[in-house]
Every structure is written in structure tokens, then in C-alpha cells.
Wavefront OBJ file of the C-alpha trace (Angstrom):
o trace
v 104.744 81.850 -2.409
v 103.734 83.056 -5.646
v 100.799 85.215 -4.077
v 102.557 88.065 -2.420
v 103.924 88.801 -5.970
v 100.152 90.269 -6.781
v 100.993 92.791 -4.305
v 102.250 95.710 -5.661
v 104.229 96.724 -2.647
v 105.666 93.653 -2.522
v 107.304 94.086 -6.028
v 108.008 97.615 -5.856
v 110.452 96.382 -2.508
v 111.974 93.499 -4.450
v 112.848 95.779 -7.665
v 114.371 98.225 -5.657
v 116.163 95.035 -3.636
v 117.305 93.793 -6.781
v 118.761 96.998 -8.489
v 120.744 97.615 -4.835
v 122.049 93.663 -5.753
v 122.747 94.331 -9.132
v 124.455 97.800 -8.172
v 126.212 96.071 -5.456
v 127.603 92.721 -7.685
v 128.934 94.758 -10.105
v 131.140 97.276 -7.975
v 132.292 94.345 -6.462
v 133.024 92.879 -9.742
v 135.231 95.561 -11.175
v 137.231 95.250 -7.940
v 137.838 91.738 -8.000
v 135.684 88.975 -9.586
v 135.461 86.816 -6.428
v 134.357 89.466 -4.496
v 131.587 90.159 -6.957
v 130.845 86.625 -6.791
v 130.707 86.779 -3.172
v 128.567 89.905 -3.260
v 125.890 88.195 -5.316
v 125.494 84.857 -3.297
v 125.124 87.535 -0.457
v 122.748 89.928 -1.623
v 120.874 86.844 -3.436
v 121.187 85.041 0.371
v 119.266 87.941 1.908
v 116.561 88.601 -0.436
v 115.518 85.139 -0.294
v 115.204 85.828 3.327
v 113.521 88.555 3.252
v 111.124 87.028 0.570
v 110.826 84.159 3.042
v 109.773 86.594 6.139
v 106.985 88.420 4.182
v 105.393 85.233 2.744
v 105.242 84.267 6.262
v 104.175 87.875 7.560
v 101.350 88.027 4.775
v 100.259 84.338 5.564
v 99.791 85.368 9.164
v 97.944 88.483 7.725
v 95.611 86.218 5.569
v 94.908 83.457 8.389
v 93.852 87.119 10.472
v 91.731 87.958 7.429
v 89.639 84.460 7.076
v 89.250 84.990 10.941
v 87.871 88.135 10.409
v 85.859 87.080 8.165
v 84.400 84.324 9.964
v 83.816 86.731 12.721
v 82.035 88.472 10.841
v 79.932 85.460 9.736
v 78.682 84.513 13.331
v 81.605 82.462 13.936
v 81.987 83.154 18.062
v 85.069 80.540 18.689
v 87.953 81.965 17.129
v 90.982 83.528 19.088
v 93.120 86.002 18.496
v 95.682 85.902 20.768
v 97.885 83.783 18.087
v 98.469 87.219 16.846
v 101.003 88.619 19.246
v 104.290 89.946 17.439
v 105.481 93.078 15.874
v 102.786 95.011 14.043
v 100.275 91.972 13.942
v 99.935 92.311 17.566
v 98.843 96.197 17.303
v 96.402 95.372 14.748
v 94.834 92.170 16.595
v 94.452 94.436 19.394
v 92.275 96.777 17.451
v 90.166 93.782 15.841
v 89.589 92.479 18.895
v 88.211 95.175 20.503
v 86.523 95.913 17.539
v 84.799 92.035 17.525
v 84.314 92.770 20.991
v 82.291 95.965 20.365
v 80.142 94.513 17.367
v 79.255 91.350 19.674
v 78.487 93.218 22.249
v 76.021 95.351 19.374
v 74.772 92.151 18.220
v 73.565 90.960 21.581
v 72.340 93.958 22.644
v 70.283 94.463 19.568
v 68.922 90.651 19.796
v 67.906 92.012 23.234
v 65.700 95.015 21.836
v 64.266 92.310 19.638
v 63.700 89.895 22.366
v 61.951 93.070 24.935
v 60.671 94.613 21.632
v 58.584 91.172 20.994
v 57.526 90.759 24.470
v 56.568 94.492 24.858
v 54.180 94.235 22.063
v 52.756 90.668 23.146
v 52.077 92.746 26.140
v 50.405 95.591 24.998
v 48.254 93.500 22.515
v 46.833 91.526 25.597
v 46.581 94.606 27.230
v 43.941 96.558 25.118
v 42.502 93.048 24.000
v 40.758 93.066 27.595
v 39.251 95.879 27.538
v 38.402 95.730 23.388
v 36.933 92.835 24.405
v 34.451 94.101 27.450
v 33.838 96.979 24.402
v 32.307 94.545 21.690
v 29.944 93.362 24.489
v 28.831 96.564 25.572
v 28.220 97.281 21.982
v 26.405 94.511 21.472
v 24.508 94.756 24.218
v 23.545 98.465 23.621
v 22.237 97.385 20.504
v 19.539 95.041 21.724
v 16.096 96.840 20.799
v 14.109 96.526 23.782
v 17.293 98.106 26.040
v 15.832 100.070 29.083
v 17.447 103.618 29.433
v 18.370 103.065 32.876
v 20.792 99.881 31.507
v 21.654 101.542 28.351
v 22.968 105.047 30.674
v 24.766 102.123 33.030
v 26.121 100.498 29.759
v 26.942 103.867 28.411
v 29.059 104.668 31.378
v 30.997 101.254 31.503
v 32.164 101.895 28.332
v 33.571 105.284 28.157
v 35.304 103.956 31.535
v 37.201 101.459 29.042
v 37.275 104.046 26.731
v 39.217 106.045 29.222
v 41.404 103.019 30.281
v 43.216 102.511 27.090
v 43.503 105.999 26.156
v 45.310 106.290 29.415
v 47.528 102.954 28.462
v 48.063 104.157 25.151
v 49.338 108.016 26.644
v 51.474 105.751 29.128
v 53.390 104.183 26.924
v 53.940 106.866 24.618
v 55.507 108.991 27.275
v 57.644 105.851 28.276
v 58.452 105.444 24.646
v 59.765 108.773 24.634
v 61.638 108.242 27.509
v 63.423 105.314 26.348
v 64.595 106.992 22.999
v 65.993 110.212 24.991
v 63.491 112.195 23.379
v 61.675 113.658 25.884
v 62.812 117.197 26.742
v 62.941 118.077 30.816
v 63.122 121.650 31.759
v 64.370 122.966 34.816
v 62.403 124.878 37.085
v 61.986 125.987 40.896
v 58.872 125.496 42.222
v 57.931 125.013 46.458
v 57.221 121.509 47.041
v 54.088 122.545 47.935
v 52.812 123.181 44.924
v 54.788 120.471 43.133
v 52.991 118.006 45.479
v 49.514 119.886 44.877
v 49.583 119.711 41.162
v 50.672 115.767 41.080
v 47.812 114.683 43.108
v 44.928 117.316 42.132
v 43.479 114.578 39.920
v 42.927 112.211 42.707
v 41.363 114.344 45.004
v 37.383 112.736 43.720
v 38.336 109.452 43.687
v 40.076 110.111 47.427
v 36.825 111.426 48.088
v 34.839 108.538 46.990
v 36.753 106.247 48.615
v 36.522 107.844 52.144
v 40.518 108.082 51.834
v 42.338 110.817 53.630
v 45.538 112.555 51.988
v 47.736 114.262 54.438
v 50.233 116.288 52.760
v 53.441 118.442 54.291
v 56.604 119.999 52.331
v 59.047 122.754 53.259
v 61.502 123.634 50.739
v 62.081 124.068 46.855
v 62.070 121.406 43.858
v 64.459 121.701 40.879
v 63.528 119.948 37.931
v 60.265 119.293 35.415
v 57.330 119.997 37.204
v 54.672 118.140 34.320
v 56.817 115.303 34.308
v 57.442 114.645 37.990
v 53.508 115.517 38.673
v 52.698 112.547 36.630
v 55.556 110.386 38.663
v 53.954 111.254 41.517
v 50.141 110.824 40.264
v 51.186 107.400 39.668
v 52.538 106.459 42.980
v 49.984 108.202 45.285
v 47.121 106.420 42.409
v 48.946 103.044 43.045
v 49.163 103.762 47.031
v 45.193 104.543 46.958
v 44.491 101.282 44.778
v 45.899 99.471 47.711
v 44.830 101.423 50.834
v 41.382 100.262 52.001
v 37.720 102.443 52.255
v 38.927 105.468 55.222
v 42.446 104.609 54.932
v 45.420 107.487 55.129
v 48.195 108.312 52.729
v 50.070 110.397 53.663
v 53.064 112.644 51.743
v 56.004 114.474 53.037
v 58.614 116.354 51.625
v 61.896 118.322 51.752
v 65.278 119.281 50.676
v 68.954 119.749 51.742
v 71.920 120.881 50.422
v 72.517 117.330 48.596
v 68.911 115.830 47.396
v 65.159 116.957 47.349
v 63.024 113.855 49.194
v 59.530 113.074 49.115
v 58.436 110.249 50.957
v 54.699 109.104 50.028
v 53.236 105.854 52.371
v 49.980 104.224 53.026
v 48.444 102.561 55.499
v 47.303 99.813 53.609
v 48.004 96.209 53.033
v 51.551 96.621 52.040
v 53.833 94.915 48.988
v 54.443 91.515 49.121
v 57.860 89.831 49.175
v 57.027 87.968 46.018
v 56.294 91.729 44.597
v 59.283 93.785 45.535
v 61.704 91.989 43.084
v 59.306 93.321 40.095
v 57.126 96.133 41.238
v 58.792 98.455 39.080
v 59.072 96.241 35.636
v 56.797 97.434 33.003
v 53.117 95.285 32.839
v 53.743 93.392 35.775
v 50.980 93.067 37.579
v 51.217 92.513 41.894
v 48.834 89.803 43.609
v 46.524 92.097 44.974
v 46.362 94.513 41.802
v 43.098 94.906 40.835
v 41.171 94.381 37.763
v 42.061 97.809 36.060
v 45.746 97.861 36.465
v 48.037 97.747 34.009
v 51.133 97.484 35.256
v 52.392 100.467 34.068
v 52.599 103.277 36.418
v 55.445 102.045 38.870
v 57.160 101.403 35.845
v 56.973 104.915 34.433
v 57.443 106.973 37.423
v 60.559 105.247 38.287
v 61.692 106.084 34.644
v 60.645 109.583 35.078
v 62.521 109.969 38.401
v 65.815 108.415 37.162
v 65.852 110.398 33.918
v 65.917 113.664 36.390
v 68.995 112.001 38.455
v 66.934 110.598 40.922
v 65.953 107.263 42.952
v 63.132 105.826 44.435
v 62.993 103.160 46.814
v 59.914 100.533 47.870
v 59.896 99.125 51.484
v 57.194 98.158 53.900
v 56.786 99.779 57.681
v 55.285 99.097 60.772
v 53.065 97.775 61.553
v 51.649 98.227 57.983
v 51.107 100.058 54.991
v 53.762 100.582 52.172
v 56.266 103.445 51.214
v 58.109 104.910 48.836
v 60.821 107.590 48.998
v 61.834 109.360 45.973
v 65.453 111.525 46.289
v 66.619 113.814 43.473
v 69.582 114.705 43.756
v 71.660 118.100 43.040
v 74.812 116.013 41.917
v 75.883 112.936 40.129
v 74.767 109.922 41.769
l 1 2 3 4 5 6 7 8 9 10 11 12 13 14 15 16 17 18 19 20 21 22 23 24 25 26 27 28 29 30 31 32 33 34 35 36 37 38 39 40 41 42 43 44 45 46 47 48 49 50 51 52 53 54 55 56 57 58 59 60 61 62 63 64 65 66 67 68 69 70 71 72 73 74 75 76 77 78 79 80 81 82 83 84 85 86 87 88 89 90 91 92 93 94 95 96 97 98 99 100 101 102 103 104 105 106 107 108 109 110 111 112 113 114 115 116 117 118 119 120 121 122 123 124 125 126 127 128 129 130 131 132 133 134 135 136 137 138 139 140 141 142 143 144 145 146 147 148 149 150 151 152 153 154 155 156 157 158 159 160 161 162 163 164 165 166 167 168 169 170 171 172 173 174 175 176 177 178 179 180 181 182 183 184 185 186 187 188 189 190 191 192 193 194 195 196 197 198 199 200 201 202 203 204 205 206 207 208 209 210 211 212 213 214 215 216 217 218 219 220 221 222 223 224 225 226 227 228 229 230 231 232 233 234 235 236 237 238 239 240 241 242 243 244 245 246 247 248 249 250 251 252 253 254 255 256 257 258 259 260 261 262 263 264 265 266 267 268 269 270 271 272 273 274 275 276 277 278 279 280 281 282 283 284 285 286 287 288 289 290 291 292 293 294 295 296 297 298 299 300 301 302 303 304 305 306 307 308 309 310 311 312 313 314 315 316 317 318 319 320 321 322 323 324 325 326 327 328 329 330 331 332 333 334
């Protein structure tokens, strides 16, 4: 009881009570002396209560307190729904959706740790491969008695890894960018025809070399990044061509309506399997029949590019083969 008296509140109210008493008592005293009497056992009746209902009211604020505090200690049993009258039950309102908000903080910053961890675990193993073909290639090129036709091969192996992780490293960086909102996407109107030029210019030798043939068709504008969605589509038509087979066909159509721009892109190759579809667009994974210099990567950051520009993209298999993927951006909220 004597606790609440530290609060200065507490005894400004009971001075103040006391001096309306004493103010009281003695009008009623120079009236008549039992009255006075009876004025004092009244007013002294009814600050005792009151004294009564804000020890309880400030022991019900100090249990809320050590809660809080044990909240805010990692303690995640503790209710407040005890807390349900008068102005205690406005303020455990706000706590609670307070504690609700910092949990909800606290898990999803565990999470970033957790995907944080893995990512890196992920991208070491990544560039250990190849780092690891490089020391041998190194080695080897410094044997004395190299010929020049092995040394030229050599050469040429290793500015291919070279190549590799400088792409894995650019890769990430843009999807780094793109997770931390930092990348800046411009809007312009372009034909699909030359959107759909531009994003696969780069593949046109190794099409070549691998006997593939690229059909392309689009009618109709694009609204949005061009660099950006080039390098979406780069990825997918470079991921359709990894699994197409020597003289195979991809083949890439688009157009656009009053609601969405679509470009469909499909293969004629061996197709995703159903232990694939759940993943194919997670970051580093890596399907069945991926071959020794994917990374896992470039599903994963053309889907992010698409979505950032309000679009959606969608995997499926057709008949009687091949995969495809159709990628909608849309004019509107989705």
C-alpha cells in the first residue's frame, strides 16, 4: 500500500481529497458537532476507498508492467486478456498489438538470418566449383613441358569459368538489388518486337551452335523496363535452350490487350519434371536434368524481375512435349 504514495499524482489527489475533508468537517462542525462528526467518518469512509481502488488499479498496472517486461525478455506465454476493464483494457489493447508486431519483427528477422545463412552457404559452394576447376587449370598451365595446343585448350577452359562466376556474381547482385527495393524500373513503350529481339540477341551463337531454331512472333506494344525484362527473358529462353536437344525449336510469341501484355516462350524439349515444378523458381536449386554449368539462378531472377513490374509467370508442360512458360504483365493491380 505504501508504494503508490511515491507517486506524485497519487499525493497531489489525496491532498486535495483531504483539504475538501477538512473543508467539509469543519462547516459541518460549526453547524452542529454531530454532523461534523458525521461528515468526517464520511469523507474519511470514502478516501479510504478510493485509496483502496488505486492500490488495486496501480497493482494491476504493475502486474501489466512485469508482463511487459517479460515480453520483452523472450517470454512468449503470457496473456493479456486479464486486462479487460476501464482504461487497462484500452492500453492492453495497444500492448498487445504492439507484442504482436515486435514478434512478428523478431521472427521475421530470425528468418533473414536463417535465408541470409543459407544464401551464403550457397553461394560459397557455388564459386568453390568452379575456383576449384581454376587452381587446376593453373596448375596445370604451369607444367614446363605444356604443348601450345593444350595450354590454348587450357587457356580457353578457364576464361569459360572465368566467365561463369562473373556471371553468378552479376546475378546475384541484380537480385540483391531487387530484394532491397533498390533497383530503379523505368517505364517505356517499346513493340514487342524489339523487346523480344534485344532479350535473346545474346543467344543467337550458341542457338547456332547447337543446331537450335528460334521462332519468334509479337504484335503489339510493351510498357515497362526494357534492360530489365531483356535479361528476364535471356534467362528463360537460355534455360529453355539448356534443355531442348541438338535441332530442337523454341519458339516465342507475344501480345497485348487492353488488360495484360503476354509472352509465351516453349520448347520442344524434354520438359520439367513433377519433382521440379514445386521449386523451379527458388534461388540455387538445381532441376535433375540441369547440367553441369547451372546455377540455379536464372528462373529465380526472372521471376523476380517480372513480379517487381506487376507481372506473373507461369511453368507447365504441353503436348506431347517440351516445356512453357507464359509471362503476363499486367496494366492494373493484380
Amino acid at each position: 500500500m505504501m508504494d503508490i504514495f511515491r507517486n506524485p499524482e497519487v499525493k497531489k489527489t489525496l491532498l486535495l481529497y483531504g483539504i475538501a475533508a477538512a473543508a467539509a468537517s469543519i462547516t459541518a462542525f460549526v453547524w452542529e458537532r454531530r454532523f461534523g462528526l458525521f461528515m468526517l467518518a464520511v469523507c474519511a469512509v470514502f478516501i479510504l476507498i478510493w485509496l483502496f481502488a488505486t492500490y488495486g488499479r496501480y497493482k494491476r498496472i504493475s502486474g501489466l508492467a512485469a508482463d511487459i517486461d517479460r515480453i520483452l525478455h523472450g517470454d512468449r506465454q503470457i496473456a493479456l486478456e486479464e486486462y479487460s476493464e476501464g482504461e487497462l483494457d484500452i492500453l492492453q489493447s495497444e500492448i498487445y498489438k504492439m507484442t504482436v508486431r515486435l514478434r512478428e519483427q523478431q521472427q521475421s528477422l530470425q528468418d533473414d538470418k536463417v535465408y541470409l545463412a543459407d544464401s551464403l552457404a550457397d553461394i560459397s559452394h557455388q564459386i568453390r566449383t568452379p575456383l576449384t576447376s581454376i587452381n587446376l587449370l593453373v596448375s596445370f598451365l604451369s607444367e614446363p613441358d605444356i604443348t601450345e595446343e593444350r595450354r590454348q585448350k587450357l587457356s580457353h577452359e578457364l576464361y569459360e569459368l572465368l566467365d561463369r562466376i562473373d556471371w553468378l556474381i552479376t546475378a546475384l547482385l541484380k537480385i540483391s538489388r531487387l530484394d532491397a527495393g533498390t533497383a530503379k524500373f523505368k517505364r517505356e513503350r517499346v513493340p514487342l518486337g524489339e523487346l523480344l529481339r534485344k532479350g535473346t540477341a545474346s543467344l543467337l551463337v550458341p542457338l547456332d551452335l547447337r543446331n537450335q531454331t528460334l521462332k519468334v512472333s509479337a504484335e503489339g506494344m510493351f510498357f515497362g523496363d526494357v534492360s530489365w525484362t531483356c535479361e528476364a527473358i535471356t534467362n528463360i529462353v537460355k534455360n529453355c535452350m539448356e534443355h531442348t536437344p541438338e535441332g530442337g525449336t523454341i519458339e516465342i510469341s507475344a501480345s497485348d490487350n487492353a488488360l495484360y501484355t503476354e509472352i509465351i516462350i516453349s520448347d520442344n524439349g524434354s520438359g520439367i519434371s513433377k519433382e521440379d515444378f514445386p521449386h523451379i523458381f527458388e534461388r540455387f536449386y538445381k532441376g535433375k536434368d540441369s547440367g553441369d554449368k547451372s546455377f540455379g539462378i536464372g528462373l529465380a531472377l526472372a521471376r523476380k524481375i517480372i513480379t517487381v513490374q506487376n507481372g506473373t509467370i507461369k511453368a507447365e508442360n504441353q503436348v506431347p512435349q517440351g516445356a512453357k512458360f507464359t509471362i503476363r504483365f499486367y496494366r492494373g493491380t493484380v
